[in-house]
C-alpha atoms as an extended CHARMM CRD file, in Angstrom:
* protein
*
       156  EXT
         1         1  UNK       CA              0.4070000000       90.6940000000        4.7570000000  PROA      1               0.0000000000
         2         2  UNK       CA              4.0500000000       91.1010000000        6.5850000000  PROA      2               0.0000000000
         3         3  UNK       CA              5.3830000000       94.0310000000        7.6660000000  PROA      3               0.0000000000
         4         4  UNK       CA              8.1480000000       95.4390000000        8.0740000000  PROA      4               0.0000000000
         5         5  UNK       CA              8.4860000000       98.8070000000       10.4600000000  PROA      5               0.0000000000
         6         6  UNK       CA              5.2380000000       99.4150000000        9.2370000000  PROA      6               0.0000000000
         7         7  UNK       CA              6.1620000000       98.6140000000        5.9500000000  PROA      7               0.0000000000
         8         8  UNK       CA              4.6180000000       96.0870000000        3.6030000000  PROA      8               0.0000000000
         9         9  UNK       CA              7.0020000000       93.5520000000        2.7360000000  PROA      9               0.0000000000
        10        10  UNK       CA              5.6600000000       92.7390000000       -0.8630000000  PROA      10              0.0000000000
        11        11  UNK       CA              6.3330000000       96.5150000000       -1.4900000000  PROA      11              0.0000000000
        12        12  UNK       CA              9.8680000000       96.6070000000       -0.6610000000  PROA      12              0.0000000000
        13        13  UNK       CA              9.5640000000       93.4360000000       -2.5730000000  PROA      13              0.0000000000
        14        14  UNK       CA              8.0690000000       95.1710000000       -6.0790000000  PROA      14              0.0000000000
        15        15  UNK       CA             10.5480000000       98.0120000000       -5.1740000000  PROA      15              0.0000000000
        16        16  UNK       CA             13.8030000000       96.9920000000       -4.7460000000  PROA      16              0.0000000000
        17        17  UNK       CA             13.3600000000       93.1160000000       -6.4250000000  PROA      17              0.0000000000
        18        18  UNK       CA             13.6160000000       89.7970000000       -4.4860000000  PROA      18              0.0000000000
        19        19  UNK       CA             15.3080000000       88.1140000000       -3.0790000000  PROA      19              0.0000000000
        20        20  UNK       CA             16.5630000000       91.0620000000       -0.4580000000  PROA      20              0.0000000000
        21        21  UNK       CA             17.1420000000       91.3190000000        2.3760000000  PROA      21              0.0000000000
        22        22  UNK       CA             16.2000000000       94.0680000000        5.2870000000  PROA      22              0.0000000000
        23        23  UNK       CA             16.5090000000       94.6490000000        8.5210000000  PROA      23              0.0000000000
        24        24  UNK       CA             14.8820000000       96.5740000000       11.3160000000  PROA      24              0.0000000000
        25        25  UNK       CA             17.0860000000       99.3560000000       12.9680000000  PROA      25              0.0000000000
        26        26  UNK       CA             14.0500000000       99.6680000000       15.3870000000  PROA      26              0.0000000000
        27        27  UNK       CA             14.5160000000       95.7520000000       15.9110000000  PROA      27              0.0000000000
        28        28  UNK       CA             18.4490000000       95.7810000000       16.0770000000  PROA      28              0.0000000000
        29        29  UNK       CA             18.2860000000       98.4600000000       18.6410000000  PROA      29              0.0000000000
        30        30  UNK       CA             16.1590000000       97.4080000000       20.5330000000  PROA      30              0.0000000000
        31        31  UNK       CA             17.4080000000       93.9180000000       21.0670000000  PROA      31              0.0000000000
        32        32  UNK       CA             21.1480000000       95.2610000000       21.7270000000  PROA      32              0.0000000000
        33        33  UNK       CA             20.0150000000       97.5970000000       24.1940000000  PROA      33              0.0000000000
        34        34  UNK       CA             18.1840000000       94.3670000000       25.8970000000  PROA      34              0.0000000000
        35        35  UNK       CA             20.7670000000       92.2710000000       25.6190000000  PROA      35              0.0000000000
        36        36  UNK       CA             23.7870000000       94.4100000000       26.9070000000  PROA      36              0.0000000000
        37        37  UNK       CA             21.0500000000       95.8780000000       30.4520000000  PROA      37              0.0000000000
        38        38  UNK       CA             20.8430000000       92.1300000000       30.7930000000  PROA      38              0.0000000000
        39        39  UNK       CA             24.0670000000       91.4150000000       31.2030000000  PROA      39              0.0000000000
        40        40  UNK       CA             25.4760000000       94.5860000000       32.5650000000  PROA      40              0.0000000000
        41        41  UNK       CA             22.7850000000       94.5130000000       35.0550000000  PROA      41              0.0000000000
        42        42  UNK       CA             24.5970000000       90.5750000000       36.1370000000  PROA      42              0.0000000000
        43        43  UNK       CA             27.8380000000       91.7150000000       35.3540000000  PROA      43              0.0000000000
        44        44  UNK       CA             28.7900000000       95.0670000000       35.6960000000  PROA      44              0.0000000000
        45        45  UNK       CA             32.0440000000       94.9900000000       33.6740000000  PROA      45              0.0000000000
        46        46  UNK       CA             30.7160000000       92.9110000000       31.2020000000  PROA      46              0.0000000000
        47        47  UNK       CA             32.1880000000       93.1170000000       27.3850000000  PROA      47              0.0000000000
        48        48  UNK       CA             29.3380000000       92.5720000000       24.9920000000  PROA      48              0.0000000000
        49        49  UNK       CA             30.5550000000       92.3740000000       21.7590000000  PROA      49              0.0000000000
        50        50  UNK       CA             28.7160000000       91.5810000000       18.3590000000  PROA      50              0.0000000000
        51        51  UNK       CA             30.4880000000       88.3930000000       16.1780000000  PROA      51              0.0000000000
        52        52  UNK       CA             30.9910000000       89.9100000000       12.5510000000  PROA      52              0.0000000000
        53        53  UNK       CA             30.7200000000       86.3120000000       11.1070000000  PROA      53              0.0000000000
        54        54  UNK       CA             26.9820000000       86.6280000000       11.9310000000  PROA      54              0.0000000000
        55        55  UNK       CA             25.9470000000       89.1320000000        9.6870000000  PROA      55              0.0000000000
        56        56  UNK       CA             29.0870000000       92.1870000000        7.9680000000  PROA      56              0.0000000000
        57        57  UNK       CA             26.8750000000       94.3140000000        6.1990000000  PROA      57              0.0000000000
        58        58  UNK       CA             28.8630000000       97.7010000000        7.2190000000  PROA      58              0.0000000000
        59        59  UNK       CA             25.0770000000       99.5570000000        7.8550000000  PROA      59              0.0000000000
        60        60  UNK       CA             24.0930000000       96.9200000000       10.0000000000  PROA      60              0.0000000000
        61        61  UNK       CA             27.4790000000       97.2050000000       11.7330000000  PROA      61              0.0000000000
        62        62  UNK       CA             27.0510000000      100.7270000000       11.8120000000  PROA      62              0.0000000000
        63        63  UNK       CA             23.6240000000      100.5820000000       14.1510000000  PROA      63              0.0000000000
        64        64  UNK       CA             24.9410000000       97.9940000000       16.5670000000  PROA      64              0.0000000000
        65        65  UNK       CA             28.1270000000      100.3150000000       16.5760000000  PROA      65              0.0000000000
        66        66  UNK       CA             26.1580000000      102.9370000000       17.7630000000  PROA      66              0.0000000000
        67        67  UNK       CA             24.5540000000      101.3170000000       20.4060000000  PROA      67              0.0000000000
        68        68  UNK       CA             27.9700000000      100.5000000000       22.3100000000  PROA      68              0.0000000000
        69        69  UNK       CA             28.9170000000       96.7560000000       21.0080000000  PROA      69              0.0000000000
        70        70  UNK       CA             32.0810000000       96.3980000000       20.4420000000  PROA      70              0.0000000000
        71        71  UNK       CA             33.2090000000       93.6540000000       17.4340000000  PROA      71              0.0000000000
        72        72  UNK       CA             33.9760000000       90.6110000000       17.5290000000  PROA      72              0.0000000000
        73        73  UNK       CA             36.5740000000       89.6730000000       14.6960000000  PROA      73              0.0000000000
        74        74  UNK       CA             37.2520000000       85.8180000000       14.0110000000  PROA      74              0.0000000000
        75        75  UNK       CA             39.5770000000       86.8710000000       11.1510000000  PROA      75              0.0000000000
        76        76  UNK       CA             42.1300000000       89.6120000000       10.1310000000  PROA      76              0.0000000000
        77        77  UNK       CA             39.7000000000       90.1830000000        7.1030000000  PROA      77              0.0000000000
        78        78  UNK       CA             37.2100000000       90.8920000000       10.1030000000  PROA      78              0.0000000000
        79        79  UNK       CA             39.2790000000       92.5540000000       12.2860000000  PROA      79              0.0000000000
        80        80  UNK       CA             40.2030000000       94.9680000000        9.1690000000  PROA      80              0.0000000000
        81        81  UNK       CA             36.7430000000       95.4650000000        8.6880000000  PROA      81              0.0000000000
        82        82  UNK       CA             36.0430000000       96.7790000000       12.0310000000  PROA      82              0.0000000000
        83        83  UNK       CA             38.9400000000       99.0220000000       12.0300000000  PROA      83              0.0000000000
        84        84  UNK       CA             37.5110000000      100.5810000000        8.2840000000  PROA      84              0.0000000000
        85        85  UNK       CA             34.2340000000      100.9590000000       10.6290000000  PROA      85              0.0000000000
        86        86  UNK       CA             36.0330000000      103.4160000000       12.6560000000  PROA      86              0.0000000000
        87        87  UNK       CA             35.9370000000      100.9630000000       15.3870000000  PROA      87              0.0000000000
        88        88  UNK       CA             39.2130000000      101.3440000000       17.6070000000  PROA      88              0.0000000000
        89        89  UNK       CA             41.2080000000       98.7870000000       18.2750000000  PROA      89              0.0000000000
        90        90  UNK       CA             40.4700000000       98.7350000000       22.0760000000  PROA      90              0.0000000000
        91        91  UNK       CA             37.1390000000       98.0050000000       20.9080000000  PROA      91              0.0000000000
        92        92  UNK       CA             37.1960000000       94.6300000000       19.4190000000  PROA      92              0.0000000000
        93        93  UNK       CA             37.5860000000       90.9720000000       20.4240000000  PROA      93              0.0000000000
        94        94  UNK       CA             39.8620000000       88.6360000000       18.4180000000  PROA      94              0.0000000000
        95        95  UNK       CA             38.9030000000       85.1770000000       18.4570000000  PROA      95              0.0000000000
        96        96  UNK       CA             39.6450000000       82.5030000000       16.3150000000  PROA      96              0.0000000000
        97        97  UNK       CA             41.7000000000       79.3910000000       15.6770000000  PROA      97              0.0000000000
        98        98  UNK       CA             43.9340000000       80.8500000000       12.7080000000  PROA      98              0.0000000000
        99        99  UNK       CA             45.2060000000       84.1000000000       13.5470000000  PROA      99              0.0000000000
       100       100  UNK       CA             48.6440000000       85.0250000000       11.7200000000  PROA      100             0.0000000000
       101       101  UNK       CA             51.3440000000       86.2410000000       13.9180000000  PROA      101             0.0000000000
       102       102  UNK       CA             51.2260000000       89.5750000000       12.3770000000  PROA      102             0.0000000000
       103       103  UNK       CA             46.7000000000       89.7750000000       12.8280000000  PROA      103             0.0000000000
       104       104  UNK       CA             48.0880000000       89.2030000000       16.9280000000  PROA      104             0.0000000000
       105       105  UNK       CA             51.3730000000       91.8950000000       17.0730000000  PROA      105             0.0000000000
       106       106  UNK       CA             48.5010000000       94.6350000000       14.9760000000  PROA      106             0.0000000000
       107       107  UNK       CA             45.4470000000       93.7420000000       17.2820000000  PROA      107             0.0000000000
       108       108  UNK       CA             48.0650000000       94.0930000000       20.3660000000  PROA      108             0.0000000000
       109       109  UNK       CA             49.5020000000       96.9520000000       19.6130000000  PROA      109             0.0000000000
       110       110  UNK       CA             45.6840000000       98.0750000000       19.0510000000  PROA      110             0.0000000000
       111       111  UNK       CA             45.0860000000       97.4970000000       22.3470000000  PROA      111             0.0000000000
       112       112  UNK       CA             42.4800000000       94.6580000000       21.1840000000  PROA      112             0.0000000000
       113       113  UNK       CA             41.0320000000       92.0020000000       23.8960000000  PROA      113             0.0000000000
       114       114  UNK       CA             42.6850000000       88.6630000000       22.0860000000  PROA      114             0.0000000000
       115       115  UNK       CA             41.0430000000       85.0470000000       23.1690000000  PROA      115             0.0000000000
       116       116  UNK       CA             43.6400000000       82.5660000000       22.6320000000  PROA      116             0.0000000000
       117       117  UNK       CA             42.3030000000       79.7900000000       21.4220000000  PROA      117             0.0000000000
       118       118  UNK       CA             45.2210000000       76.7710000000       21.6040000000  PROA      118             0.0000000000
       119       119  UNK       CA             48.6400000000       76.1330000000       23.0540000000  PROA      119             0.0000000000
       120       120  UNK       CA             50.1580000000       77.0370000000       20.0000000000  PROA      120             0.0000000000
       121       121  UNK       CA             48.7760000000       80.4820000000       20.1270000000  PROA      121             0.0000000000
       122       122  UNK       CA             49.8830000000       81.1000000000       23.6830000000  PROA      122             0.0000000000
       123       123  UNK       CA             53.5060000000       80.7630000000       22.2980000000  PROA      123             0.0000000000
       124       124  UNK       CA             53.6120000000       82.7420000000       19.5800000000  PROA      124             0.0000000000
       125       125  UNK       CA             51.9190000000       85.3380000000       22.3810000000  PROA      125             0.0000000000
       126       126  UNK       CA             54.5450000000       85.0290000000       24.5540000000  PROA      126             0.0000000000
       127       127  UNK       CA             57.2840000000       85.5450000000       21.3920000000  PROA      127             0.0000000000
       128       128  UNK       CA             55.3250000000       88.6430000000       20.6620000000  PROA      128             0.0000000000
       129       129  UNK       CA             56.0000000000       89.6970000000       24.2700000000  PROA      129             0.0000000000
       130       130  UNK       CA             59.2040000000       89.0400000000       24.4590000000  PROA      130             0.0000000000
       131       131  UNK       CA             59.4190000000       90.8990000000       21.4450000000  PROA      131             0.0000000000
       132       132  UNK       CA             57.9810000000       93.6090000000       22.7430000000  PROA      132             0.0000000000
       133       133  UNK       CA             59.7340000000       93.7230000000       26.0620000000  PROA      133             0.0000000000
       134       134  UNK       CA             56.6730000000       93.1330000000       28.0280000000  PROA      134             0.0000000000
       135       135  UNK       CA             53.3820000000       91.2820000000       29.2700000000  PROA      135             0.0000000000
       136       136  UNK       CA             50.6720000000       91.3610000000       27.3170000000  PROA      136             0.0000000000
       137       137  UNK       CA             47.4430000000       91.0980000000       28.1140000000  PROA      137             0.0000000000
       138       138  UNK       CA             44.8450000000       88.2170000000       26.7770000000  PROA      138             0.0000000000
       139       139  UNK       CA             41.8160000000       85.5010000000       27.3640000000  PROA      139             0.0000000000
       140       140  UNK       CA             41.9210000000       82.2010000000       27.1870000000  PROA      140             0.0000000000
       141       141  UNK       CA             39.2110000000       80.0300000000       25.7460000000  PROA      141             0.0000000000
       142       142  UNK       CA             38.4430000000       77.1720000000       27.6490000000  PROA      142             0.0000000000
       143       143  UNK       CA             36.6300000000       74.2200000000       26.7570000000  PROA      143             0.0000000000
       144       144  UNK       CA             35.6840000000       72.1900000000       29.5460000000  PROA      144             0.0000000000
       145       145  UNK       CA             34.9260000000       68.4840000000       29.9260000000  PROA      145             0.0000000000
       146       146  UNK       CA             31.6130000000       68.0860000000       31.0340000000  PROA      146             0.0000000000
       147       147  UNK       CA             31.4090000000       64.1450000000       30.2510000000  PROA      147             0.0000000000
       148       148  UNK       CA             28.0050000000       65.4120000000       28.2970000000  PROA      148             0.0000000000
       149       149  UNK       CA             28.1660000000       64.2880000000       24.0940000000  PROA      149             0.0000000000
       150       150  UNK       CA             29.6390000000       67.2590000000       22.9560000000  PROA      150             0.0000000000
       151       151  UNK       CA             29.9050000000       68.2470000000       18.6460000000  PROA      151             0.0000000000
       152       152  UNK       CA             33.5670000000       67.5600000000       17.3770000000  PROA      152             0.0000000000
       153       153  UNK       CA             34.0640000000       70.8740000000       16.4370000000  PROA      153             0.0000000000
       154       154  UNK       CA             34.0590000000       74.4690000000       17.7810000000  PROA      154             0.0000000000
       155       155  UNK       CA             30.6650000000       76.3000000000       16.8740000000  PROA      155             0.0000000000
       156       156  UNK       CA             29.9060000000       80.0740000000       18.0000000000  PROA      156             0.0000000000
């Protein structure tokens, strides 16, 4: 039989009904604390972030939290989420094609790390800074032509 952290699956099954869905905290932290010495041991100022469109269950947010990831937000509803976390605004990524004008000017004033993700974007950045008297600071998402078959849209 499966198991789970030791514990038999049909048993959670019987216990709390199926379908459900569980998750190791063992499991979660170990693989962020993998993932993150991997990188950081490449890149020393590495960001490692986890995407919130993966998986938003707040308990499960709660033990990556804990193990240093910042969020990733690909909506204000995300964003928002991470903030109601307790996650401060210095410690999530925006990224996304549709952010509002008013989901940039909150996660800027935040002090959020913002991906742009289209021209458009990069003006209504620069209105916000003019707006607010001064640069502000952001990443650019870049997708580059590699002349390889590439999907039509933007996965990940």
């Amino acid at each position: 039989m499966y198991k789970i952290d030791g514990v038999q699956v049909n048993d959670l099954a019987r216990e709390f009904g199926s379908p459900l869905f569980v998750a190791s905290a063992t499991t979660i932290i170990r693989n962020c604390r993998a993932f993150a010495a991997a990188f950081s041991a490449a890149y020393p100022n590495v960001v490692v972030a986890y995407s919130y469109k993966v998986n938003s269950v707040p308990a499960l947010l709660g033990i990556i939290h804990g193990e240093g990831l910042r969020a990733e937000a690909a909506s204000g509803f995300e964003y928002a989420l991470a903030r109601r976390m307790g996650v401060p605004g210095s410690s999530i990524v925006l990224n996304g094609p549709y952010k509002t004008k008013e989901e940039l000017k909150e996660a800027l004033k935040e002090g959020a790390i913002i991906n742009a993700d289209h021209s458009d974007e990069l003006d209504i950045l620069e209105e916000i800074a003019r707006e607010q008297g001064g640069p502000v600071d952001i990443g650019i998402r870049v997708n580059m032509e590699t002349g390889i078959d590439q999907l039509p849209d933007r996965f990940g």
